[in-house]
C-alpha positions as CSV (number, residue, x, y, z in Angstrom):
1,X,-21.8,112.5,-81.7
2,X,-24.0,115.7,-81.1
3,X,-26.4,117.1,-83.7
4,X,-25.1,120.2,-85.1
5,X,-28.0,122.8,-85.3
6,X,-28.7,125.2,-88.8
7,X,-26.1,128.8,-87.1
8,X,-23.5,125.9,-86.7
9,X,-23.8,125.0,-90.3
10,X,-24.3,128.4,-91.1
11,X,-20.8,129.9,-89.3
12,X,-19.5,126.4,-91.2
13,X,-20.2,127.5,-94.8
14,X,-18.9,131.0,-94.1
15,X,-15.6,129.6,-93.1
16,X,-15.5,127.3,-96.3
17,X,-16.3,130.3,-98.1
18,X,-13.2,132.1,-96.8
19,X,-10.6,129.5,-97.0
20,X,-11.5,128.5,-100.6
21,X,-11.5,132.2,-101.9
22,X,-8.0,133.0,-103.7
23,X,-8.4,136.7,-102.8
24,X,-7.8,135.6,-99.4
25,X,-3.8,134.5,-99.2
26,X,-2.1,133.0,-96.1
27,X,-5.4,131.7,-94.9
28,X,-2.8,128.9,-92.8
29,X,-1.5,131.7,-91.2
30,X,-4.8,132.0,-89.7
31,X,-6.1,135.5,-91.0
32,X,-9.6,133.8,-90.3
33,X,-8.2,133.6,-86.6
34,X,-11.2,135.9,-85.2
35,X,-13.4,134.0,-87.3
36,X,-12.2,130.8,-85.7
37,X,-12.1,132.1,-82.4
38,X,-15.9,133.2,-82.5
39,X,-16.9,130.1,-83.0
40,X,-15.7,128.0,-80.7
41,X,-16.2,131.3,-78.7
42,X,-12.2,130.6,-77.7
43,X,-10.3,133.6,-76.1
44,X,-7.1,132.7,-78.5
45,X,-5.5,130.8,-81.8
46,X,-2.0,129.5,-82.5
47,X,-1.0,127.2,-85.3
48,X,2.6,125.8,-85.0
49,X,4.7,123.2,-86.4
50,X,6.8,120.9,-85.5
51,X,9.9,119.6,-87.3
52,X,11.0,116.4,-85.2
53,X,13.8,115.9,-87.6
54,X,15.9,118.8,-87.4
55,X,14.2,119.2,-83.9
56,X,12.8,122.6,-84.3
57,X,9.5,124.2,-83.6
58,X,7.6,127.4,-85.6
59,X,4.7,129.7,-84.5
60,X,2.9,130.6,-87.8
61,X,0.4,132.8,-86.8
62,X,-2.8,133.1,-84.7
63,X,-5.2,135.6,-82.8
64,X,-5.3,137.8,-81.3
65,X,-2.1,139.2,-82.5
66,X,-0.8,140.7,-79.3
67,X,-0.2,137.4,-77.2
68,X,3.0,135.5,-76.7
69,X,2.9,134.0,-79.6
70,X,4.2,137.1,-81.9
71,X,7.5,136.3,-80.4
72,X,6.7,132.1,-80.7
73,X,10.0,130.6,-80.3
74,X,12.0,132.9,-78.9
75,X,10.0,133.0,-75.9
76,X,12.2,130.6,-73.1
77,X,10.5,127.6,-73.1
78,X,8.4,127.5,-76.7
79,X,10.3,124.5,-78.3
80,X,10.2,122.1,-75.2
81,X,6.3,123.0,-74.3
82,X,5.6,122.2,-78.0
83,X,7.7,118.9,-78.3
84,X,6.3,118.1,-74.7
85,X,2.9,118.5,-76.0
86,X,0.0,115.7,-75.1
87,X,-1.4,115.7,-78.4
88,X,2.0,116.4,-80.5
89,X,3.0,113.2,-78.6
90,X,0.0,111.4,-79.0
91,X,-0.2,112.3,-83.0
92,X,3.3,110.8,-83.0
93,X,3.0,107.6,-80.9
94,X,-0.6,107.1,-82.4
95,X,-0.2,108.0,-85.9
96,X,-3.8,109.6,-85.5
97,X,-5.0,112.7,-87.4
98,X,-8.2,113.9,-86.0
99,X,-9.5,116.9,-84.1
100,X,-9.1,116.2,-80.4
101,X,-9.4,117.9,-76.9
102,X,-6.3,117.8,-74.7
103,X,-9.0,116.3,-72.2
104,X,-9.7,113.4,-74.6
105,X,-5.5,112.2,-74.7
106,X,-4.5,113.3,-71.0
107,X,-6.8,113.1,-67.7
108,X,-6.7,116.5,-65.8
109,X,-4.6,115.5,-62.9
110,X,-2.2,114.6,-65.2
111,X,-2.2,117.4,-67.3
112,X,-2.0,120.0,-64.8
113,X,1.0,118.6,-63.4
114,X,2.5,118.4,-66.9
115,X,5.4,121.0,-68.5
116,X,3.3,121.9,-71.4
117,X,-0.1,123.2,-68.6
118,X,2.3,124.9,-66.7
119,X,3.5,127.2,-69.6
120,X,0.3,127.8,-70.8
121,X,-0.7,128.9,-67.6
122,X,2.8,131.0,-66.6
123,X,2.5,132.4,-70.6
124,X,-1.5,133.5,-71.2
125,X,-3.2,131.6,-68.8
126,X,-5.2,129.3,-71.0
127,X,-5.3,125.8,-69.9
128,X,-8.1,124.1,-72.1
129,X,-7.3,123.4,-75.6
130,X,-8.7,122.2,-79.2
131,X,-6.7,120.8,-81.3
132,X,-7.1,120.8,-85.2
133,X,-4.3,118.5,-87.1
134,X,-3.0,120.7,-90.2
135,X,-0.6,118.0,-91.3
136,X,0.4,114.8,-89.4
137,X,3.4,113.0,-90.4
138,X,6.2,110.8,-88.7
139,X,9.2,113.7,-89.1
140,X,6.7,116.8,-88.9
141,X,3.6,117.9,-87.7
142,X,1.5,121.3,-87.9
143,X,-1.8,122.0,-86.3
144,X,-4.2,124.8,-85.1
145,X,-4.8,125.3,-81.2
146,X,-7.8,126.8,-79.8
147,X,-7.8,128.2,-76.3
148,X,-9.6,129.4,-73.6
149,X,-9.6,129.7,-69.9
150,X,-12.9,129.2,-68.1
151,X,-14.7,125.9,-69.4
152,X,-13.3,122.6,-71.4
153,X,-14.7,122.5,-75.3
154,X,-17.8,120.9,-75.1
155,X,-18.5,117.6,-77.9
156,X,-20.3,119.9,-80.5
157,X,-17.0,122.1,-80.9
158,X,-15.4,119.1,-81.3
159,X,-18.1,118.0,-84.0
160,X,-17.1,121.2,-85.5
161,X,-13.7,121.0,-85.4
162,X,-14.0,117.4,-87.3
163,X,-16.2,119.0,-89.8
164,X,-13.6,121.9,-90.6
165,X,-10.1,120.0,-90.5
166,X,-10.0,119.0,-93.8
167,X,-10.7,122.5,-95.4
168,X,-8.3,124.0,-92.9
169,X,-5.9,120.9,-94.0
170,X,-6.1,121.6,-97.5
171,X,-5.6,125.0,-97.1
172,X,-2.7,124.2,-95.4
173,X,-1.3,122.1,-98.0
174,X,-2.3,124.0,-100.7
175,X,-0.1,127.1,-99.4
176,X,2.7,124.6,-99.1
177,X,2.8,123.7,-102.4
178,X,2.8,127.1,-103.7
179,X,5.9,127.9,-101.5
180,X,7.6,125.0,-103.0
181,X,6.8,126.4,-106.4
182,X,7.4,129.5,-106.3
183,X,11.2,131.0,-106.6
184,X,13.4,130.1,-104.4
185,X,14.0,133.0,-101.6
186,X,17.3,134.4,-100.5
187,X,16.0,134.8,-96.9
188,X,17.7,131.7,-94.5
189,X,15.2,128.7,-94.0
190,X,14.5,128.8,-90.9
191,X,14.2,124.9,-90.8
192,X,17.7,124.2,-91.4
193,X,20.1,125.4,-88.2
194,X,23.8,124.7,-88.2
195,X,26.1,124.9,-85.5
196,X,29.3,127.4,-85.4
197,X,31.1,124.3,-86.2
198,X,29.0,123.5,-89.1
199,X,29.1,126.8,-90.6
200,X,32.7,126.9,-90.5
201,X,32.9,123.7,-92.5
202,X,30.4,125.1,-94.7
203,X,32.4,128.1,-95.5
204,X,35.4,126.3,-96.4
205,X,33.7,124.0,-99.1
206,X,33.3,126.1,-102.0
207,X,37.2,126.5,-101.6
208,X,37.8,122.8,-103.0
209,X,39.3,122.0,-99.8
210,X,39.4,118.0,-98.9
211,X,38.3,116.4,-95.5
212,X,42.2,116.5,-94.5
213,X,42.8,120.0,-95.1
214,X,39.9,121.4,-93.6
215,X,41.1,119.0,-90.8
216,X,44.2,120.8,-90.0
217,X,42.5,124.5,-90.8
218,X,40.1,123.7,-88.1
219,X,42.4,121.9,-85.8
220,X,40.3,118.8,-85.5
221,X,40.1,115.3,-86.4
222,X,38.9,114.5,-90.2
223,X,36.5,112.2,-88.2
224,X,35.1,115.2,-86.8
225,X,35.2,116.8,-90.0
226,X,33.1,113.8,-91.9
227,X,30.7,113.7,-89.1
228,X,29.7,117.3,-89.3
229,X,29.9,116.7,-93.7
230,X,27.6,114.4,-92.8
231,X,25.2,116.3,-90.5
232,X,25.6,119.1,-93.4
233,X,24.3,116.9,-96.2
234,X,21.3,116.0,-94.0
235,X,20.1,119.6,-92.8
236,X,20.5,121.1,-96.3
237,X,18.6,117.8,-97.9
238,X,21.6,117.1,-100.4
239,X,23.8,114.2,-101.8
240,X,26.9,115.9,-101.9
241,X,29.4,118.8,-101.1
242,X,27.8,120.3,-104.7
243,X,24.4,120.7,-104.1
244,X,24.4,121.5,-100.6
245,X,26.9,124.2,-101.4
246,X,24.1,125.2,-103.8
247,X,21.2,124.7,-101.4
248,X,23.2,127.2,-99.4
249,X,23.7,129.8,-101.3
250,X,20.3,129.7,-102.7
251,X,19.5,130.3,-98.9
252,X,21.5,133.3,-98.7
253,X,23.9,131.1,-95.8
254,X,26.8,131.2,-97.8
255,X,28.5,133.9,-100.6
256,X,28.5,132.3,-103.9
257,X,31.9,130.7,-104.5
258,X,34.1,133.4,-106.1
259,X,32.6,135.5,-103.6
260,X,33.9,133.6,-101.2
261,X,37.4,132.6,-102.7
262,X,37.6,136.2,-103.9
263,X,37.2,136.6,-99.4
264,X,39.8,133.8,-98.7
265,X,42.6,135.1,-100.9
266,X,42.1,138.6,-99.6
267,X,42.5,137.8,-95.8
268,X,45.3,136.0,-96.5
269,X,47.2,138.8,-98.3
């Protein structure tokens, strides 16, 4: 490993400095982007995560602000360059959780000719990449990417990288716990998705209406009905009909239930 020289140290403690200090909120979201970006003298950030279990991807911020990435996911392509990702796949199959270069998991060949280098290339035309593990676990991951086009990231921005995951990390897992404290939103999370079919389902259960009877409002089998319940229960991380109805509503997904009974009775008068 390289010897890190005094301005490295220096740029280092500066950093620290600015995660650690309260005044600065959002710090994950990479409001020290520019900061970042200067010194690993990268042309661009991105920090994204990756929820394996309800198979969805989210862009949480980077710099500069005017690249792809302020539409993230929406951009064609997003969600399969991110699950397609060397290093995503790598921190999966590996279990690791250290800074790497996409050059230390895949040889170049073989990363030029993948999916992920070819929308990099066809989006901002950045190929070499830094990666900096946020949060590594078997259903999710989130990590910061820096990027640049004309050289690979030599092994003292590597060295750097290693020194400044775990303040970066604990920033990261600091704001998450405040966003679990704090109360709950009304705004739909956008980790839990439903299908039309599930929605529909989820619409009918504050009603009181059984398996059956949704069944035959639906005009499908109660099978189909239980395997969607099911599904339901999973996404909205709940034991039964109750609390995911809750879960729900909390979410602003669903009316509360005399809202929605008060809905039924009307469209059928």
């Amino acid at each position: 490993m390289t010897s890190l020289n005094m301005h490295d140290y220096e740029a280092l403690l500066q950093l620290a400095t600015q995660i650690i200090d309260p005044r600065a909120p959002g710090t994950p979201r990479l409001q020290l982007g520019e900061q970042l970006a200067e010194l690993f003298q990268a042309e661009a950030i991105a920090i994204t995560e990756v929820n394996f279990r309800n198979c969805s991807s989210r862009y949480w911020g980077g710099y500069p602000s005017c690249l792809f990435f302020d539409i993230g996911p929406t951009l064609p392509g997003f969600h399969s360059y991110v699950l397609g990702h060397p290093v995503v796949q790598c921190y999966r199959s590996c279990r690791i959780a250290s800074s790497v270069r996409v050059s230390d998991v895949l040889p170049l060949k073989a990363w030029k000719a993948s999916s992920a280098y070819g929308f990099l290339q066809d989006s901002i035309g950045m190929a070499h990449q830094l990666i900096l593990p946020l949060s590594i676990h078997p259903e999710k991951q989130c990590a910061v990417a820096v990027m640049r086009t004309s050289t690979d990231f030599s092994d003292r921005d590597l060295e750097v990288a290693q020194r400044l995951e775990p303040l970066l990390a604990a920033a990261y897992a600091n704001q998450r716990l405040q966003e679990a404290q704090a109360p709950q939103k009304t705004l739909p999370d956008p980790d839990v998705r439903l299908t039309p079919r599930e929605m529909q389902i989820l619409k009918l259960w504050p009603l009181g209406l059984t398996a059956v009877a949704i069944a035959r409002r639906l005009g499908v089998s109660v099978r189909t009905v239980e395997k969607h319940s099911e599904n339901l229960r999973n996404k909205l991380n709940a034991r039964d009909r109750v609390s995911a109805v809750v879960r729900a509503q909390a979410l602003g997904m669903i009316r509360s239930s005399l809202e929605e009974l008060t809905n039924h009775h009307s469209i059928s008068d």
